[in-house]
N, C-alpha and C positions, 0 to 999 in steps of 0.2 A: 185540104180545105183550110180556109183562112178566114180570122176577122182581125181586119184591120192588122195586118202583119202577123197576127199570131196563129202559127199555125198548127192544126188540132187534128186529131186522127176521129176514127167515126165513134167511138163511144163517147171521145170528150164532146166532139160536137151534138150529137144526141144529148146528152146531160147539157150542154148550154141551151140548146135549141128548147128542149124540155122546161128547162127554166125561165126560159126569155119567155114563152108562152103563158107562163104561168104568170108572171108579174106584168104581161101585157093583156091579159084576158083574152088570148087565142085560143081557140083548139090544139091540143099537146099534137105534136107532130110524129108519123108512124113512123117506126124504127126499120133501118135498109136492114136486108134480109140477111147480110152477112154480119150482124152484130152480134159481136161477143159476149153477150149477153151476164156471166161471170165477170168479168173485167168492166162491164157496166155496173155491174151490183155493186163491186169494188169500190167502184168510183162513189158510187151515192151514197156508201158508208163512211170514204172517207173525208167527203165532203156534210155530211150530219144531214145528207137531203133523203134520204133511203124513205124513209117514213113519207114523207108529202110526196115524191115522184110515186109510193105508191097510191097516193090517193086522186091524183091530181095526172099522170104523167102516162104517157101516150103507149109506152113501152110494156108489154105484158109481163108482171114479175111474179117471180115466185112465191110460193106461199108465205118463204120465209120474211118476207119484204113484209105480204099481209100483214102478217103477225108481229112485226117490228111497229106497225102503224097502232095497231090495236093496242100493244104494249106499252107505246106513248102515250097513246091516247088516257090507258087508264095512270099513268105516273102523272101526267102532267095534270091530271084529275085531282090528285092527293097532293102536289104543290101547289097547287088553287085551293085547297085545304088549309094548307100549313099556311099560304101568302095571308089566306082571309084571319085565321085565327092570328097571328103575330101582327095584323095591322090593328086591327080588333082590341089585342090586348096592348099594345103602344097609346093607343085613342083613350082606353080609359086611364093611363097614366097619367097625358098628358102631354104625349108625342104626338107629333106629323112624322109621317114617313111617307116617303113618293117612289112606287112600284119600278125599279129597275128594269131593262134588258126585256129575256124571255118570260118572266111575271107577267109582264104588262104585252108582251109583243103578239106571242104564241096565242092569245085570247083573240086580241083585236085583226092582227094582219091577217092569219093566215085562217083556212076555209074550216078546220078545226083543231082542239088542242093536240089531234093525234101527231098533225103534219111539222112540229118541231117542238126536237128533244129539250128537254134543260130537266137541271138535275138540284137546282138551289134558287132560294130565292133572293134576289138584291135589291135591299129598301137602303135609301138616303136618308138621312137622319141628322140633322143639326148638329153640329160637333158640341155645343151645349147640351145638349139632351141627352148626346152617348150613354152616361151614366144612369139616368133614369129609363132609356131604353134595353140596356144592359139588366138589368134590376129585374124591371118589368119582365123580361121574356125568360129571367132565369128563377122566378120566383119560385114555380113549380119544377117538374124534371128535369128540362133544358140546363144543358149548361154551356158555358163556353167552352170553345173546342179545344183540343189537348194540344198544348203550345201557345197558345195564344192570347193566355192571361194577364200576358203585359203589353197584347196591344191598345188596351182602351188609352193607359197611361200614356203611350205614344202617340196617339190622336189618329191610328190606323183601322181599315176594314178593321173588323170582330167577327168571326161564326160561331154563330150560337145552333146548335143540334140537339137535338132529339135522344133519349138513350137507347130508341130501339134501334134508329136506322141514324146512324151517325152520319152515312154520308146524304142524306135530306138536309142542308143546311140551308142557316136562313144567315147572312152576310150583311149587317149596316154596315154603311158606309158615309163617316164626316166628311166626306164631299167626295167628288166623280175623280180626281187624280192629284196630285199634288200638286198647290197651285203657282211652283214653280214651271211646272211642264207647261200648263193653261192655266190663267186667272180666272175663271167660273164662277161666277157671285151666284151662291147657294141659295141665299134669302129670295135672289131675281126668280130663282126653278120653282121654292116654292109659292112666288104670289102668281105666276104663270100657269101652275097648276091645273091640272084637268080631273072631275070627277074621275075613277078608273072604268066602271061600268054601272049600268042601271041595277041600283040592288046592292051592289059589293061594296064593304068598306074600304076606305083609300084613297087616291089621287094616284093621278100618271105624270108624266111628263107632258109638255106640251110639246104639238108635231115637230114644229120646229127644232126644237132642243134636242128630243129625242134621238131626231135625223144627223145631228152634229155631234151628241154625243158619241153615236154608234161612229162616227167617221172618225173622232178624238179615240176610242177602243181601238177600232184598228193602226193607230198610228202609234198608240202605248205598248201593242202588241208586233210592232216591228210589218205590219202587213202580210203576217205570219199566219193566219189564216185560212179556216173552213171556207166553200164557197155559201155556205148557210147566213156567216155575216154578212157577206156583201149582199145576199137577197134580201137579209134584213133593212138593209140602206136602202137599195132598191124599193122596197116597199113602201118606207119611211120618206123617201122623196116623191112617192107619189102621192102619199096620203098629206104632204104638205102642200101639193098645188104649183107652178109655175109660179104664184106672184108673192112665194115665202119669203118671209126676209131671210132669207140663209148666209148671204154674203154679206150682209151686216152682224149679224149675229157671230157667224163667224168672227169677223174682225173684233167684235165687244172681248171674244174667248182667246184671241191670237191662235186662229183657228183656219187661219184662211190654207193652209197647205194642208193640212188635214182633209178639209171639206173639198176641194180640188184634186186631193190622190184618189178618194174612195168615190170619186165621183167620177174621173180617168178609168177607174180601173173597174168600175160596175157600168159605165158605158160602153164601154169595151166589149163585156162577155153579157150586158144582161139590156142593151140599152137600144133604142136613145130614148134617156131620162131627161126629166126636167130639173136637171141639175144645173148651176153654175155655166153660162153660156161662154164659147168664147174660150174655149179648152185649148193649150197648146197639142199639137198631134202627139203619139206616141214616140220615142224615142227610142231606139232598140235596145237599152236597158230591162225598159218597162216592159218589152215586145218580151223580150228573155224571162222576165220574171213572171209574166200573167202566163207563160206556155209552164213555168216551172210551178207555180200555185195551183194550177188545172190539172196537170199530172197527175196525181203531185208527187214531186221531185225534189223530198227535202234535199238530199244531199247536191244536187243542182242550186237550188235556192240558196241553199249554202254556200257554196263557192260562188254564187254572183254577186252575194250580199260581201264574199268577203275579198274577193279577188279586187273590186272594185268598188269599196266601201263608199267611198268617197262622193265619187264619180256617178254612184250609181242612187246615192241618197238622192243629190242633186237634181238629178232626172224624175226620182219616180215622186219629187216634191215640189213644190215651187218656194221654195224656201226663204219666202219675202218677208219672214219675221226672227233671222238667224239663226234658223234651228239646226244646220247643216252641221254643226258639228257633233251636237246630241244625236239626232239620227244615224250618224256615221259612226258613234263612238256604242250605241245602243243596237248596231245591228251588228258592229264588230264584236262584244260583251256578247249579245245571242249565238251568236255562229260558233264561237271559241270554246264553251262552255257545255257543249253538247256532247 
């Protein structure tokens, strides 16, 4: 079986089919009676969906799946803890901080905290504030994390933890990436700003930003990626509407290839989204790499990204703002180092 050239065997298609359902509001689709049902598990662990296909997902799983759900449910319980307390205590500093990623995503998108993992929190933070943020959250036990004491001084992320459970971290961040990769006007996120929830203290991102951040994520991360972020996008472009400015927005970010791969490639296996109209087709790079990400077949991934570095940024980008050789030189640096 196929989508759009890519072609998938019955567990992967069950896991797509399962997921398109899900960010389309379908009834989850019943699994053919030959399913490997092990090798589907597999897949939903290594794609970070194990947790929401059990809550959400048409496929009968085992208890263990249950209890992966429940077990999120109650973590992401205690990072909605930790999020509230360190926004809480930036507020009475004197900081803003605007709820990153799974913080803010895991609450609002999906049906509840159990159905996606995350294991830290990521607040934005004015690269002026760092220091007074820094202070604030370290006042009492928290400290900064081991290594990391000289990133304030560099104007880089900082994880600040807890000393019972070091890896609960809470991660500012002086802006979304370095604003050689994307120019991001920081000041623009926070007057754009959205309450986070009725009740909570904080701010989120707005839809729009959100949606284009997560598509700038996957594009810092090589499109090296769970299929958990691209549901993320998926969600994020729907909850912006057809008539988002995303393709302006993008171009303010120099973002237009970014917002065009994750929206190629979440159409693909999760669509059709009301993303960016007017998509060039697939190109059988992209066909090779969305079969090797769904697998997933790093060591496939790997020799596509490096057999044909070049060749193959090109395709799976639209590379109308000169990024071809960063990409090329950033998937070659990934592949080599592994």
């Amino acid at each position: 079986m196929s989508e759009r050239g890519v072609r998938l065997d019955r567990e992967q298609r069950q896991l797509v089919d399962e997921l398109r359902a899900f960010v389309h509001g379908d009834p989850p689709p019943a699994p053919p009676e030959d399913l490997d049902e092990t090798r589907f598990d597999a897949l939903c662990d290594e794609h970070k969906v194990s947790s929401l296909l059990a809550r959400v997902g048409g496929t009968p799983r085992r208890p263990s799946a249950k209890r992966a759900h429940l077990l999120t449910f109650a973590a992401s319980t205690l990072v909605e803890r930790r999020r509230d307390e360190a926004v809480a205590t930036l507020a009475a500093a004197g900081v803003d901080a605007l709820v990153l990623k799974g913080g803010d995503w895991a609450f609002r998108l999906y049906p509840d905290p159990g159905c996606r993992p995350m294991v830290d929190v990521d607040l934005l933070v004015r690269g002026s504030q760092m220091p007074q943020a820094v202070d604030a959250l370290t006042s009492g036990d928290w400290r900064v994390s081991e290594g990391e004491e000289t990133f304030l001084a560099r104007g880089v992320t900082v994880g600040i933890e807890p000393p019972e459970a070091p890896r609960l971290r809470i991660e500012l961040h002086p802006q979304l990436c370095q604003p050689s990769r994307y120019p991001i006007d920081v000041e623009a996120l926070f007057a754009r700003a959205r309450p986070l929830s009725e009740g909570r203290p904080g701010c989120r991102m707005a839809d729009v930003d959100a949606a284009l951040y997560c598509a700038v994520h996957h594009a810092l991360h090589g499109y090296r990626m769970p299929l958990l972020w691209l549901l993320d996008f998926a969600l994020l472009l729907r909850a912006c509407g057809p008539e988002a400015p995303l393709a302006e927005r993008a171009r303010e970010w120099g973002a237009v290839a970014a917002l065009t791969t994750s929206s190629r490639l979440a159409d693909a296996l999760l669509g059709p989204l009301s993303g960016p109209s007017h998509l060039p087709p697939l190109g059988p790079a992209v066909r090779a790499y969305l079969r090797a990400l769904i697998t997933p077949d790093h060591l496939r991934m790997n020799r596509i990204l490096r057999d044909g570095r070049a060749r193959t940024a090109a395709t799976l980008a639209l590379l109308d703002e000169g990024r071809l050789r960063y990409l090329a030189d950033y998937a070659w640096r990934r592949t080599t180092t592994r």
